[in-house]
N, CA, C and O atoms as a Tinker XYZ file with bonds, in Angstrom:
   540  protein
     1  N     76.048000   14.276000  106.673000    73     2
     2  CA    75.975000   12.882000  106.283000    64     1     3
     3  C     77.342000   12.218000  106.388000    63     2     4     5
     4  O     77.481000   11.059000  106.778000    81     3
     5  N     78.290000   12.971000  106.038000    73     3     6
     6  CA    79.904000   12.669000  106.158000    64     5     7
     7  C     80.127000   12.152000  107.675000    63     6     8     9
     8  O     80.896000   11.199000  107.799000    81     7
     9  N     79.522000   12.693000  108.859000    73     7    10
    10  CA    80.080000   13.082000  109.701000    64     9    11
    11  C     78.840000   11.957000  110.590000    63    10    12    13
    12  O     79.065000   11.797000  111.790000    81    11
    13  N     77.625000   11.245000  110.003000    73    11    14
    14  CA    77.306000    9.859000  109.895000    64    13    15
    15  C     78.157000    9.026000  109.514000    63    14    16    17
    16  O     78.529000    7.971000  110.029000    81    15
    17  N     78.372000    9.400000  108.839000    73    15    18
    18  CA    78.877000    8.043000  108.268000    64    17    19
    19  C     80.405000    7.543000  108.968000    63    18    20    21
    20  O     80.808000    6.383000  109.044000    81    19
    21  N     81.155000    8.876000  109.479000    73    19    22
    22  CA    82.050000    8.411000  110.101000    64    21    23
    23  C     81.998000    7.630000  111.673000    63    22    24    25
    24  O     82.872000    6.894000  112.129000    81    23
    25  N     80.561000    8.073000  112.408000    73    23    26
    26  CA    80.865000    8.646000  113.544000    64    25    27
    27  C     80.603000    6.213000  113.838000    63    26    28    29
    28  O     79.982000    5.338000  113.235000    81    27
    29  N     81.371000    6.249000  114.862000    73    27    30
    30  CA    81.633000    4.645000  115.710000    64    29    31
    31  C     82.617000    4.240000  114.943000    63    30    32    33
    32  O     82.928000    3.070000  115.165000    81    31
    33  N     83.378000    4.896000  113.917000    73    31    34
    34  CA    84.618000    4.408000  113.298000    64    33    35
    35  C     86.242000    4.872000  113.428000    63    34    36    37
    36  O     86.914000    5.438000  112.565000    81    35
    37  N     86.493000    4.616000  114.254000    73    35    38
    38  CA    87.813000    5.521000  115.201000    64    37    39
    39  C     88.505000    5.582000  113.901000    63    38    40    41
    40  O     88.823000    6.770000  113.836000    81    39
    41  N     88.910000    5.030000  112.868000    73    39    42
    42  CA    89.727000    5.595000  111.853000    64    41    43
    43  C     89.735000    6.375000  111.033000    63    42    44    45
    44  O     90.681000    6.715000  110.323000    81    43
    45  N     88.559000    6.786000  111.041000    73    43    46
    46  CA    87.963000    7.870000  110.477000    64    45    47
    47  C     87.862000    9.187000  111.070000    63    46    48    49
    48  O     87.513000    9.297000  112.245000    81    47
    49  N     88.157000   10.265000  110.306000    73    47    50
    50  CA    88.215000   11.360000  110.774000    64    49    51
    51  C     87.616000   12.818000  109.853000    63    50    52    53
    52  O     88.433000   13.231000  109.030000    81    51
    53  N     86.313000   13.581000  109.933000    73    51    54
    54  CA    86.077000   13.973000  109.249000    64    53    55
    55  C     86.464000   15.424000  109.075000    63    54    56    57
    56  O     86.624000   15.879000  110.208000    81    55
    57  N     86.707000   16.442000  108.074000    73    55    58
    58  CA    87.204000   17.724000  107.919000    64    57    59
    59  C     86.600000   19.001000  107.293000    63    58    60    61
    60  O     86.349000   19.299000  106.125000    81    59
    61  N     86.451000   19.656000  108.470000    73    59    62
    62  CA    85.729000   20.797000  107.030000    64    61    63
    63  C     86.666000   21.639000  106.656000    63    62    64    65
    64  O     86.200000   22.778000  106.664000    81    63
    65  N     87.745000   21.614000  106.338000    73    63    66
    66  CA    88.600000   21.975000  105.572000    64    65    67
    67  C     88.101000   22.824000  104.193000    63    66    68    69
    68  O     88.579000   23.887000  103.797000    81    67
    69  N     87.255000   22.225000  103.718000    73    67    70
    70  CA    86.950000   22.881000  102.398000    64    69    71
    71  C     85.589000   24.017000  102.701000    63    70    72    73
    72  O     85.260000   24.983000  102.012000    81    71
    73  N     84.926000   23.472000  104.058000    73    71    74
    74  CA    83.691000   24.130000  104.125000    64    73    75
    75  C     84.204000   25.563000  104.496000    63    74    76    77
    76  O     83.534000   26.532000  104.140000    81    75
    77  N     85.155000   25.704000  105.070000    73    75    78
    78  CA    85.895000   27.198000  105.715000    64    77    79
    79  C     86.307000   28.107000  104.777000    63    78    80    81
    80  O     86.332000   29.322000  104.969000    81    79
    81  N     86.818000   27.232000  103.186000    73    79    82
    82  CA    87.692000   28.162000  102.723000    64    81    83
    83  C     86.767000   28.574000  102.260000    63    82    84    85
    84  O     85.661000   28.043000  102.160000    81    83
    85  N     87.250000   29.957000  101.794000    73    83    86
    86  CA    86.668000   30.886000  100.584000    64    85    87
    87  C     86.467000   31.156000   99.480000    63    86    88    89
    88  O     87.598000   31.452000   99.092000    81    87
    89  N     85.708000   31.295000   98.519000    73    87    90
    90  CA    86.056000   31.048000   96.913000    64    89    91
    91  C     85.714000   29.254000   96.614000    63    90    92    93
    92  O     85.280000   28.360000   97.341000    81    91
    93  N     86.066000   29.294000   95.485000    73    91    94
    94  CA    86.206000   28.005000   94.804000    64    93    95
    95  C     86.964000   26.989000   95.741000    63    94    96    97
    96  O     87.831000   27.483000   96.463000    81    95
    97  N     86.669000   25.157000   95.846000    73    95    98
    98  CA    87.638000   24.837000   96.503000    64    97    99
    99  C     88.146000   23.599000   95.571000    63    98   100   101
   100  O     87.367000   22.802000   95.051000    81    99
   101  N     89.604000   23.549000   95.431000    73    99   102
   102  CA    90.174000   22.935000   94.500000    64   101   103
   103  C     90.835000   21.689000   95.267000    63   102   104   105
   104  O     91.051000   21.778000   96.476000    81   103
   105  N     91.121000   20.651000   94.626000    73   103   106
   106  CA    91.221000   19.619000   95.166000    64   105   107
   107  C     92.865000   19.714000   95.873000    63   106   108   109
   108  O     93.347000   19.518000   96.989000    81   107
   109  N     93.346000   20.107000   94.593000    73   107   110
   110  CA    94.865000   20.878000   95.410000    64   109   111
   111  C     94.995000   21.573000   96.501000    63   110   112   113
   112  O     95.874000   21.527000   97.361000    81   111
   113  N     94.380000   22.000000   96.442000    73   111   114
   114  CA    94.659000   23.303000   97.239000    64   113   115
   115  C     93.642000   22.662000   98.866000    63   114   116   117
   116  O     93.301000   23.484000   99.716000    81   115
   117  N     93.348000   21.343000   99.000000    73   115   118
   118  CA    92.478000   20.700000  100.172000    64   117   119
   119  C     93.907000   19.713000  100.767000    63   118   120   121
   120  O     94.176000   19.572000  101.960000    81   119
   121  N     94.848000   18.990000   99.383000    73   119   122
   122  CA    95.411000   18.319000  100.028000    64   121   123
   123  C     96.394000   18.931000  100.894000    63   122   124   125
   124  O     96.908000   18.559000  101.950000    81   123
   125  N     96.559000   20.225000   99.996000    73   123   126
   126  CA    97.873000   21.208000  100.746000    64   125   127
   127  C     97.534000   21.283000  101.929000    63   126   128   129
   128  O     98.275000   20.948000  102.853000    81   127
   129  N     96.078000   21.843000  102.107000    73   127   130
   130  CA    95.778000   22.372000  103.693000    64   129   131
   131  C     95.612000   20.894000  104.550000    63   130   132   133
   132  O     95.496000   20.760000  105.768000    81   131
   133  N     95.633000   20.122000  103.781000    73   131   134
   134  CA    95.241000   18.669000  105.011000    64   133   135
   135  C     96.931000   18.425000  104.976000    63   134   136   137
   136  O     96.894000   18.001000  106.131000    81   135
   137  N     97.888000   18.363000  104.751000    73   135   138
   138  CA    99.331000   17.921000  104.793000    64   137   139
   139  C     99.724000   19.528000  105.644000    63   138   140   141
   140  O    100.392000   19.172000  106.614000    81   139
   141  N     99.639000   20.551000  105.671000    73   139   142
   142  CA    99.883000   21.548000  106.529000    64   141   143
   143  C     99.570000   20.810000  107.834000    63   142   144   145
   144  O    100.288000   20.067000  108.502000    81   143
   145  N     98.176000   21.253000  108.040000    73   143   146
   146  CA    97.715000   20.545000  109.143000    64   145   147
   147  C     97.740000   19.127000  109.945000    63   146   148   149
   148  O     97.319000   18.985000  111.093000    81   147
   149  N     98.175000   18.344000  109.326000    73   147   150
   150  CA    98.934000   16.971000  110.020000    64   149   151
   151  C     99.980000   16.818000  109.083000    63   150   152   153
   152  O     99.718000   16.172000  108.068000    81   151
   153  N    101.109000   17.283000  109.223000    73   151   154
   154  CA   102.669000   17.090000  108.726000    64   153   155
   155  C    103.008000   15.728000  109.276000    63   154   156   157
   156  O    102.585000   15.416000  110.390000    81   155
   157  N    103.637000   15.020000  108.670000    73   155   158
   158  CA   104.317000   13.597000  109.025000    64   157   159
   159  C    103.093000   12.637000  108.602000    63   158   160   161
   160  O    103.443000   11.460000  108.695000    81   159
   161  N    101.684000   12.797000  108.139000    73   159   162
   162  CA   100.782000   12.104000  107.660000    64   161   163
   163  C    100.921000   11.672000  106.489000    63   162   164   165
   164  O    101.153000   12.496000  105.605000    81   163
   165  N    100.818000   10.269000  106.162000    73   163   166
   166  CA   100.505000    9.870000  104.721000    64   165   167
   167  C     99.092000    9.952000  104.685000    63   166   168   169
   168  O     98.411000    9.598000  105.648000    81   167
   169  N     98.394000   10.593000  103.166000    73   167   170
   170  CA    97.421000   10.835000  102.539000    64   169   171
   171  C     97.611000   10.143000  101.244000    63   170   172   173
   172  O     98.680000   10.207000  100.637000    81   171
   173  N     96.349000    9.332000  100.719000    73   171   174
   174  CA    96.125000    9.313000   99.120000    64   173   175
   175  C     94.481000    9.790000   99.121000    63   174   176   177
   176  O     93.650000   10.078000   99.983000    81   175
   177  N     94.521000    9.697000   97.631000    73   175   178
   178  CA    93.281000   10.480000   96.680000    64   177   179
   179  C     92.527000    8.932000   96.494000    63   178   180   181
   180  O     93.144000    7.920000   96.162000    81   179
   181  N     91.170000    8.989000   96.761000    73   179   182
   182  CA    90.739000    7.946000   96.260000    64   181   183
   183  C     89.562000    8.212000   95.317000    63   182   184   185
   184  O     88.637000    8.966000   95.618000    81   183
   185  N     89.668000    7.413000   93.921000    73   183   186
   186  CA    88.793000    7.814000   93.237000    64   185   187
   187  C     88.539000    6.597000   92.138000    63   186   188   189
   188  O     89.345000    5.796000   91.664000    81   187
   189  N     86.827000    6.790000   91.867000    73   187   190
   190  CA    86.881000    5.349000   90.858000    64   189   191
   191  C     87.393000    5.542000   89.680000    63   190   192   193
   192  O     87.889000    6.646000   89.456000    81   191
   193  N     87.398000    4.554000   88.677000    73   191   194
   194  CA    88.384000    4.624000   87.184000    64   193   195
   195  C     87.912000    5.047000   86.627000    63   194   196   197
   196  O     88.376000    5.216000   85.500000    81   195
   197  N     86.596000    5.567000   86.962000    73   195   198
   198  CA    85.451000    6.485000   85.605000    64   197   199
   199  C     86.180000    8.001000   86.142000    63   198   200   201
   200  O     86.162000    8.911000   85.314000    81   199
   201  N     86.694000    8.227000   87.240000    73   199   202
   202  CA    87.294000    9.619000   87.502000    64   201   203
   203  C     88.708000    9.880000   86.944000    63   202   204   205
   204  O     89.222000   10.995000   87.032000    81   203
   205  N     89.319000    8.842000   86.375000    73   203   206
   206  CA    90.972000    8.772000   85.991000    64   205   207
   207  C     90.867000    9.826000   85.024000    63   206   208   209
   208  O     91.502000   10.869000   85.177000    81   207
   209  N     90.059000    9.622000   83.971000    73   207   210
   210  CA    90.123000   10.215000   82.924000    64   209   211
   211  C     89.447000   11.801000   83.138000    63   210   212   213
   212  O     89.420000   12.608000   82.209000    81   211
   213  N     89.073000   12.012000   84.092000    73   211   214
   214  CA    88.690000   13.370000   84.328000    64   213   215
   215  C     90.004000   14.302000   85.182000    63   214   216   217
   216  O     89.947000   15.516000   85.376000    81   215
   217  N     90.945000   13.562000   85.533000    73   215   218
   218  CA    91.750000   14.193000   86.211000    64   217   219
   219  C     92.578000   15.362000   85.260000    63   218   220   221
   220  O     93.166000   16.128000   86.022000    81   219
   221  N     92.710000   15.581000   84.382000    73   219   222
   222  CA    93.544000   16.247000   83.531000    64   221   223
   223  C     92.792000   17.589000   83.473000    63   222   224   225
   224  O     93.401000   18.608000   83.148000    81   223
   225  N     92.003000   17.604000   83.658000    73   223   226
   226  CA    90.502000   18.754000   83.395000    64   225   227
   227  C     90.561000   19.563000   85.345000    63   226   228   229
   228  O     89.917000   20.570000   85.640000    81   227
   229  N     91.412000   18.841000   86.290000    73   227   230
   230  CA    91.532000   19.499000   87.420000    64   229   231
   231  C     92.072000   20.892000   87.440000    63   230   232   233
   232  O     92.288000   21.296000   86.298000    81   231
   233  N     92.376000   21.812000   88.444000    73   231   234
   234  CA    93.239000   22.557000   88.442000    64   233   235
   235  C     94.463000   21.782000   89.452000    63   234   236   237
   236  O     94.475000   21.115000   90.487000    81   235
   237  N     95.270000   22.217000   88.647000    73   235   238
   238  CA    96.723000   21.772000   89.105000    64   237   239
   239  C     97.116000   20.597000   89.030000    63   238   240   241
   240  O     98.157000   20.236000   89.579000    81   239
   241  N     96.284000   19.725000   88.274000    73   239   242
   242  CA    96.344000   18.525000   88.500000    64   241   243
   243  C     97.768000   17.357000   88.396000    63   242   244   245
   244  O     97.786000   16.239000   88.911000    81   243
   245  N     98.727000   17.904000   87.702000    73   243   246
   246  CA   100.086000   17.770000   87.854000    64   245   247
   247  C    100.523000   17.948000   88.949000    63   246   248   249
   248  O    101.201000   17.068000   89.481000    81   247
   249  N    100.267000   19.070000   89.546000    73   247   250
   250  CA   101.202000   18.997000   90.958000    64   249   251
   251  C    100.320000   18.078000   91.906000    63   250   252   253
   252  O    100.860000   17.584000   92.896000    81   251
   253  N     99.149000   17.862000   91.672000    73   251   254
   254  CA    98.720000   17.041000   92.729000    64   253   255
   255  C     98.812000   15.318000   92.514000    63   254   256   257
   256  O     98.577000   14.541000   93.440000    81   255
   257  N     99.085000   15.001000   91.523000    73   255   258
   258  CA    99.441000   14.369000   91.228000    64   257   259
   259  C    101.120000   13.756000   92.009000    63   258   260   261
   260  O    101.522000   12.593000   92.062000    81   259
   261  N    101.582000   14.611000   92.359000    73   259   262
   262  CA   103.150000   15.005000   92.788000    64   261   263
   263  C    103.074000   14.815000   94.090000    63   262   264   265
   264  O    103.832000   14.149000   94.795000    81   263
   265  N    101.726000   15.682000   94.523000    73   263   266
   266  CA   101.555000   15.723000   95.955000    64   265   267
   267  C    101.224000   14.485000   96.494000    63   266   268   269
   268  O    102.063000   13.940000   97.210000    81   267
   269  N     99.940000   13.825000   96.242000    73   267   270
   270  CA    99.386000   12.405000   96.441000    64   269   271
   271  C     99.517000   11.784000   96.033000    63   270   272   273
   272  O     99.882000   12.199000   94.933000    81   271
   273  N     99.513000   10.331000   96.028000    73   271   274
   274  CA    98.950000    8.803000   95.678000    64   273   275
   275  C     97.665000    8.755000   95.346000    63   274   276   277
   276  O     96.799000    8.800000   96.220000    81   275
   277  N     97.291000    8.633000   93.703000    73   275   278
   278  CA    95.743000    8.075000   93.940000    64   277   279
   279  C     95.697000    6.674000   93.896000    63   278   280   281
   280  O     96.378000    5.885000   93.241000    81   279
   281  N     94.897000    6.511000   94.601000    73   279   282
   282  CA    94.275000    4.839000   95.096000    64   281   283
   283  C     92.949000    4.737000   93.833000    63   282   284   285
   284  O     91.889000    5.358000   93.912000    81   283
   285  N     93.356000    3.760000   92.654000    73   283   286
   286  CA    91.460000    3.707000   91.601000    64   285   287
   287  C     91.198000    2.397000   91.576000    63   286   288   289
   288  O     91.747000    1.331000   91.299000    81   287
   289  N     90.067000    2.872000   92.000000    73   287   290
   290  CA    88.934000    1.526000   92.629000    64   289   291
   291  C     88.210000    1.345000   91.034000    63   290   292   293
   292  O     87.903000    2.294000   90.312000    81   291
   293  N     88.054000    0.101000   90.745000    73   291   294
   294  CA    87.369000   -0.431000   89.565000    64   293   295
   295  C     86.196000   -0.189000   89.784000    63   294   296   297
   296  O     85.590000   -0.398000   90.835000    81   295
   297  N     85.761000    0.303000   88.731000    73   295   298
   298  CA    83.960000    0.307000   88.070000    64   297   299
   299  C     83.547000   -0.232000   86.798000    63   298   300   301
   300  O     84.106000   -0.138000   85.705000    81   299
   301  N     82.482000   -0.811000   87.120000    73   299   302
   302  CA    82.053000   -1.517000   85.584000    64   301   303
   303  C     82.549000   -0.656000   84.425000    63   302   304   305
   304  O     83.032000    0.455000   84.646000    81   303
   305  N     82.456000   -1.067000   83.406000    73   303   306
   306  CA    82.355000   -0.678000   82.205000    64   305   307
   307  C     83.687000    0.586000   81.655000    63   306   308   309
   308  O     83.891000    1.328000   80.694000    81   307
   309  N     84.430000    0.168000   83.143000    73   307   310
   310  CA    85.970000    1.229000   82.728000    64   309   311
   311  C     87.390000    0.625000   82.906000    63   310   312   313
   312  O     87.775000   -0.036000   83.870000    81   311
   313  N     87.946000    0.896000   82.043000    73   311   314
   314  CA    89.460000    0.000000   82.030000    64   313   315
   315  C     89.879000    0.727000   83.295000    63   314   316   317
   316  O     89.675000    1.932000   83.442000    81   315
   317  N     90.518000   -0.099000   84.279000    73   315   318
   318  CA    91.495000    0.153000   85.204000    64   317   319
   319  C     92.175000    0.468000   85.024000    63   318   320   321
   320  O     92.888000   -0.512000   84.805000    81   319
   321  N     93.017000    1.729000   84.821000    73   319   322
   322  CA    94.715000    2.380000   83.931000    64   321   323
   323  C     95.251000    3.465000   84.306000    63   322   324   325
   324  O     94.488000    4.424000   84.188000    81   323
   325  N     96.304000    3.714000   84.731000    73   323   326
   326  CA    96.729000    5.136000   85.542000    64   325   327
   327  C     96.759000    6.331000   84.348000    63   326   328   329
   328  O     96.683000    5.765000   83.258000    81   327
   329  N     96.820000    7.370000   84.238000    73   327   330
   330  CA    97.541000    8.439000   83.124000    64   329   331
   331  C     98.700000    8.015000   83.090000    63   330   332   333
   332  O     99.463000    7.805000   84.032000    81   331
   333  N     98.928000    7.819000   81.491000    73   331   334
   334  CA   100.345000    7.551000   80.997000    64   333   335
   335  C    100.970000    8.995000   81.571000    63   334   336   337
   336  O    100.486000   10.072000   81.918000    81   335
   337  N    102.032000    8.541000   81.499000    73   335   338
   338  CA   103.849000    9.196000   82.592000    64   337   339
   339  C    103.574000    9.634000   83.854000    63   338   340   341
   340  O    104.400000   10.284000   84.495000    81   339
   341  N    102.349000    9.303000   84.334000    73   339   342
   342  CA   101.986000    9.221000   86.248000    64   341   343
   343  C    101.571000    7.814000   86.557000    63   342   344   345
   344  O    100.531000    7.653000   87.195000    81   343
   345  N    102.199000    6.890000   86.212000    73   343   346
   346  CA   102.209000    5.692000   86.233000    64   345   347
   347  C    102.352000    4.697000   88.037000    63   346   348   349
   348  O    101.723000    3.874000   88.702000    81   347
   349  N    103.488000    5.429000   88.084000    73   347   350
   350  CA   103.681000    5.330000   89.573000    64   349   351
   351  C    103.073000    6.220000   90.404000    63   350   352   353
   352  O    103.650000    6.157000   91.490000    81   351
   353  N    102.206000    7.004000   90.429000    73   351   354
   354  CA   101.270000    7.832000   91.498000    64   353   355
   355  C    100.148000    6.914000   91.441000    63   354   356   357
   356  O     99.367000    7.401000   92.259000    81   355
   357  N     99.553000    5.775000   90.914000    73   355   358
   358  CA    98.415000    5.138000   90.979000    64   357   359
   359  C     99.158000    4.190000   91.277000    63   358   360   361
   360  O    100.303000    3.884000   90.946000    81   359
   361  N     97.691000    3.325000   92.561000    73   359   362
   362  CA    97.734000    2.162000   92.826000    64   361   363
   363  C     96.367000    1.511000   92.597000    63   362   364   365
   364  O     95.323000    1.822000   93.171000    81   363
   365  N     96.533000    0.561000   91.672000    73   363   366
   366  CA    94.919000   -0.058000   90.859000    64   365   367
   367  C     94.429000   -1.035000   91.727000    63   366   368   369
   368  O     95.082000   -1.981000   92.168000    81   367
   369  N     93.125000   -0.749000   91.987000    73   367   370
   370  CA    92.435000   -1.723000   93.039000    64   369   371
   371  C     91.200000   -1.997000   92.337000    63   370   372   373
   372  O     90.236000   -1.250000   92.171000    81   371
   373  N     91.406000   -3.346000   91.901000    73   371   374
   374  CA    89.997000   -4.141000   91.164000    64   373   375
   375  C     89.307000   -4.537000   92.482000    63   374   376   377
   376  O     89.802000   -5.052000   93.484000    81   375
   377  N     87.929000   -4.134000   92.204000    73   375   378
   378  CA    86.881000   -4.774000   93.051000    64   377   379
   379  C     86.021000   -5.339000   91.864000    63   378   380   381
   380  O     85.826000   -4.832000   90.759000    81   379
   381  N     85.512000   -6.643000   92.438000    73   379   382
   382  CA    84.552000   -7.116000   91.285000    64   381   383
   383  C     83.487000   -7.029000   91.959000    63   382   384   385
   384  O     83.410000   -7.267000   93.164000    81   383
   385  N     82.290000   -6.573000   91.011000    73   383   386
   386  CA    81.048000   -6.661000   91.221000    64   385   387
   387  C     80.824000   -5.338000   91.941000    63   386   388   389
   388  O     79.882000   -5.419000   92.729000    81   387
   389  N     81.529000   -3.903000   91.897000    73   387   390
   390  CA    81.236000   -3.082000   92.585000    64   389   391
   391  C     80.394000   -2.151000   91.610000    63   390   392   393
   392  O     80.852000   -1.424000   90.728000    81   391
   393  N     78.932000   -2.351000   91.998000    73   391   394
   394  CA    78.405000   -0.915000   91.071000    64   393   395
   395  C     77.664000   -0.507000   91.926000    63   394   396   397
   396  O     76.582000   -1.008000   92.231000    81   395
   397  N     78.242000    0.581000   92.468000    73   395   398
   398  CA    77.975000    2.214000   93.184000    64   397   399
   399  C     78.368000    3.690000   92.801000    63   398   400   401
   400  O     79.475000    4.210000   92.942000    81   399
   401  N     77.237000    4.246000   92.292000    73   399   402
   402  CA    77.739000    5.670000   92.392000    64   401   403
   403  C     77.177000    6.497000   92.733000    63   402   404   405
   404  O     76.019000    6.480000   92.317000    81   403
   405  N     77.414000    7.270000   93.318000    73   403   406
   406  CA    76.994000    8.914000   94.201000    64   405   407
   407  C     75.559000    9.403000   93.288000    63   406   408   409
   408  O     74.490000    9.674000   93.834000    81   407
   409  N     75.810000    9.448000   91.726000    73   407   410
   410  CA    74.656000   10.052000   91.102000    64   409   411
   411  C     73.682000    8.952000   91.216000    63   410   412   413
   412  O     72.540000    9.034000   91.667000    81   411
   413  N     74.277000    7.917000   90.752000    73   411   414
   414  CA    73.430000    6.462000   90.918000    64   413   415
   415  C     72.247000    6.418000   92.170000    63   414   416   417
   416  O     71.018000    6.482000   92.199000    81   415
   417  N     73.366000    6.268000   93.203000    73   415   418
   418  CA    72.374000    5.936000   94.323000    64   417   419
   419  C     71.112000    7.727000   94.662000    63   418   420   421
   420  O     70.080000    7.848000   95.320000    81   419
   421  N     71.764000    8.554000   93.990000    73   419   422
   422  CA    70.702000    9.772000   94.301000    64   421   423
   423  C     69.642000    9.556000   93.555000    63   422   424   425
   424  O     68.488000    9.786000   93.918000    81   423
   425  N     70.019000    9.046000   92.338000    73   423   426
   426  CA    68.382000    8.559000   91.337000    64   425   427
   427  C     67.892000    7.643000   91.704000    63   426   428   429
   428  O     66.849000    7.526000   91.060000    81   427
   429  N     68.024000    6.630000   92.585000    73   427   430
   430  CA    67.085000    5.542000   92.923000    64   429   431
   431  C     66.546000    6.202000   94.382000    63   430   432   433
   432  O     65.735000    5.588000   95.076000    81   431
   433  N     67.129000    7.628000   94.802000    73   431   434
   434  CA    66.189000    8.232000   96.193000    64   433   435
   435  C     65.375000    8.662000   95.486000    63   434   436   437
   436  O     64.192000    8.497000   95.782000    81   435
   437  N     65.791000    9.448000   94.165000    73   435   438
   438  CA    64.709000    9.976000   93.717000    64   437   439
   439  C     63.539000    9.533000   93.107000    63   438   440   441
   440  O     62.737000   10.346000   92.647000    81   439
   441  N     63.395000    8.593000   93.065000    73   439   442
   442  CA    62.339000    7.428000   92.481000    64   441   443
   443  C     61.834000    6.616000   93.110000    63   442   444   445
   444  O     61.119000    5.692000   92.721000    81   443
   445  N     62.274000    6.978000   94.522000    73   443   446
   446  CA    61.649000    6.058000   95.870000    64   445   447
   447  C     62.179000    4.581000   95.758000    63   446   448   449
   448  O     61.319000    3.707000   95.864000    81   447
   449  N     63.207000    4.268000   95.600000    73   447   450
   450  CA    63.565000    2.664000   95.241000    64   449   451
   451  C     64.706000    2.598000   96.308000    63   450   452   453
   452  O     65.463000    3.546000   96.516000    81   451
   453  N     64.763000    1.523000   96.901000    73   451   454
   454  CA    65.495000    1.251000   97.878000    64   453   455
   455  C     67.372000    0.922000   97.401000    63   454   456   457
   456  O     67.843000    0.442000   96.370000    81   455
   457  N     67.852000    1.282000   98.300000    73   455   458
   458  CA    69.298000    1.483000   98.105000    64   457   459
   459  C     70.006000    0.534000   99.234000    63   458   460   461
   460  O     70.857000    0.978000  100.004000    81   459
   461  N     69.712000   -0.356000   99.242000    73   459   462
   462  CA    70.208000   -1.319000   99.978000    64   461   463
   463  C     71.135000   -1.378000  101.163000    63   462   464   465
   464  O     70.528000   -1.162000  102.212000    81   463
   465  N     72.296000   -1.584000  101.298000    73   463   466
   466  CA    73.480000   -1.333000  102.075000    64   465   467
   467  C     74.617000   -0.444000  101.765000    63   466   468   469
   468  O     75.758000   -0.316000  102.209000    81   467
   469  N     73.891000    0.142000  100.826000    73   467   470
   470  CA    74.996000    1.433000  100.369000    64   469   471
   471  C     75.071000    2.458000  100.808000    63   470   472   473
   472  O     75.801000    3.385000  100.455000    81   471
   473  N     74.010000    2.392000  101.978000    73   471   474
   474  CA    74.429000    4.072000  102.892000    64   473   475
   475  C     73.962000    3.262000  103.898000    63   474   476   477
   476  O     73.250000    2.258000  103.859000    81   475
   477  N     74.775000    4.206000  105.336000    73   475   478
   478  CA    74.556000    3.484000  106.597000    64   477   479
   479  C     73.312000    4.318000  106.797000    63   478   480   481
   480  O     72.831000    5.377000  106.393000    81   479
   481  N     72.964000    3.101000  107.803000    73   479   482
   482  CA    71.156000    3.725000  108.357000    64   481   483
   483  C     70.882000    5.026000  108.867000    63   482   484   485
   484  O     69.892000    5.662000  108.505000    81   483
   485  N     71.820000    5.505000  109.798000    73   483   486
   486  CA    71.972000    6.542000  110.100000    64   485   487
   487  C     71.565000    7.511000  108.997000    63   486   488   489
   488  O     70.497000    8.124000  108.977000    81   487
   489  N     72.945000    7.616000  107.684000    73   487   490
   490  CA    72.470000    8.256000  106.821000    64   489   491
   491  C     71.124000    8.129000  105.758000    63   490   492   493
   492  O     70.655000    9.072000  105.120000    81   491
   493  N     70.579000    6.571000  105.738000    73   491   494
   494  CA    69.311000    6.808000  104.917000    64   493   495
   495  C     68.240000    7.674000  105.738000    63   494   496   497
   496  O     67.407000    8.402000  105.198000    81   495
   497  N     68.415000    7.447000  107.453000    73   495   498
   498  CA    67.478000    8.076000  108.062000    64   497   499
   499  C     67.444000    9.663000  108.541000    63   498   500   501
   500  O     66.561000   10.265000  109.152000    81   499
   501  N     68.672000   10.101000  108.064000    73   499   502
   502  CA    68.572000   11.548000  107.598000    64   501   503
   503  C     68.122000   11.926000  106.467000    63   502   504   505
   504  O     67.285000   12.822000  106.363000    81   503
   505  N     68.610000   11.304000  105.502000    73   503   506
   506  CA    67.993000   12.123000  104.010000    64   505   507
   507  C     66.210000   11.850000  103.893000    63   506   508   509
   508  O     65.466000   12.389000  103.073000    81   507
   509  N     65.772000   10.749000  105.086000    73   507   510
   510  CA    64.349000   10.381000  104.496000    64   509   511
   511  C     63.625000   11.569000  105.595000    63   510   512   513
   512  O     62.617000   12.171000  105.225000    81   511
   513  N     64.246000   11.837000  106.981000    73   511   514
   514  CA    63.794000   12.723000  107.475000    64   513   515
   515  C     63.978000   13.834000  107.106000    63   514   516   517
   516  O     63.204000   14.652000  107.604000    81   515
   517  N     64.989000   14.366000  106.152000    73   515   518
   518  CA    65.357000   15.760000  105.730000    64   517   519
   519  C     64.599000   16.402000  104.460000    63   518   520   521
   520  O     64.600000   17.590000  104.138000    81   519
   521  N     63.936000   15.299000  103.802000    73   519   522
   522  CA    63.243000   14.518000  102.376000    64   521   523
   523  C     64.085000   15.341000  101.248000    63   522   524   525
   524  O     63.635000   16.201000  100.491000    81   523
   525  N     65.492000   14.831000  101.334000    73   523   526
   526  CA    66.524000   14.839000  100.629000    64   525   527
   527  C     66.172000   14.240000   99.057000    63   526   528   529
   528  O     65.296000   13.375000   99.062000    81   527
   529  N     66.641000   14.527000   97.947000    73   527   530
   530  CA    67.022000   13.729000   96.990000    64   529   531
   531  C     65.163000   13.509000   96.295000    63   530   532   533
   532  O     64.953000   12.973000   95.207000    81   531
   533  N     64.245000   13.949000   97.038000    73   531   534
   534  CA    62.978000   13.884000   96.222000    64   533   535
   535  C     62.886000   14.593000   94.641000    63   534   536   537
   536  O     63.470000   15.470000   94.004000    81   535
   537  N     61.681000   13.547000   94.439000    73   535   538
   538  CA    61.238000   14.174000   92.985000    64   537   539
   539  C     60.214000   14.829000   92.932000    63   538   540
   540  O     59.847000   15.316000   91.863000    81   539
């Protein structure tokens, strides 16, 4: 579906980086291998503000913190705010009116309710041919 969603978008580039490794795969330990593998690349972390507060609960999450830039995209019902003393590793990006989420849009497949423009066609027309996400 990743690899839909990228494909007619030259800036995009998709990785199985994590699908190769072995064991557990930690978010650290993805950026390391994506900065190995294109050295001289800038990378950030992008994640919404309902994820800020889960970052502490990562593994390593200090050093990755060190390693990347996270980019936090506003979501309803969550203050926009970096972790106090990683202040400067976040860059806050209010979007208004953005309510999308990954679990979100899987419960309205699962209930047969339409999901509008939040997945490209491509990908609704895999998960409906794959009969993904049923109840």
């Amino acid at each position: 579906m990743v690899r839909l969603t990228a494909s007619g978008r030259p800036r995009f580039q998709v990785s199985r980086v994590e699908l190769r490794r072995q064991g557990p795969s930690f978010t650290f330990d993805t950026v390391r291998a994506m900065r190995r593998r294109h050295p001289g690349r800038d990378f950030a972390f992008i994640v919404g503000a309902d994820t800020v507060r889960e970052i502490p609960t990562w593994h390593r999450w200090r050093d990755l913190l060190k390693a990347v830039p996270f980019i936090v995209i506003s979501r309803p019902g969550y203050r926009l705010r970096p972790l106090r003393g990683f202040e400067s590793r976040f860059r806050l990006v209010p979007i208004r009116g953005l309510r999308l989420s990954s679990s979100g849009l899987r419960k309205r497949l699962r209930r047969g309710r339409g999901v509008g423009n939040s997945l490209a066609p491509r990908v609704r027309a895999y998960i409906r041919g794959a009969g993904l996400y049923r109840s």
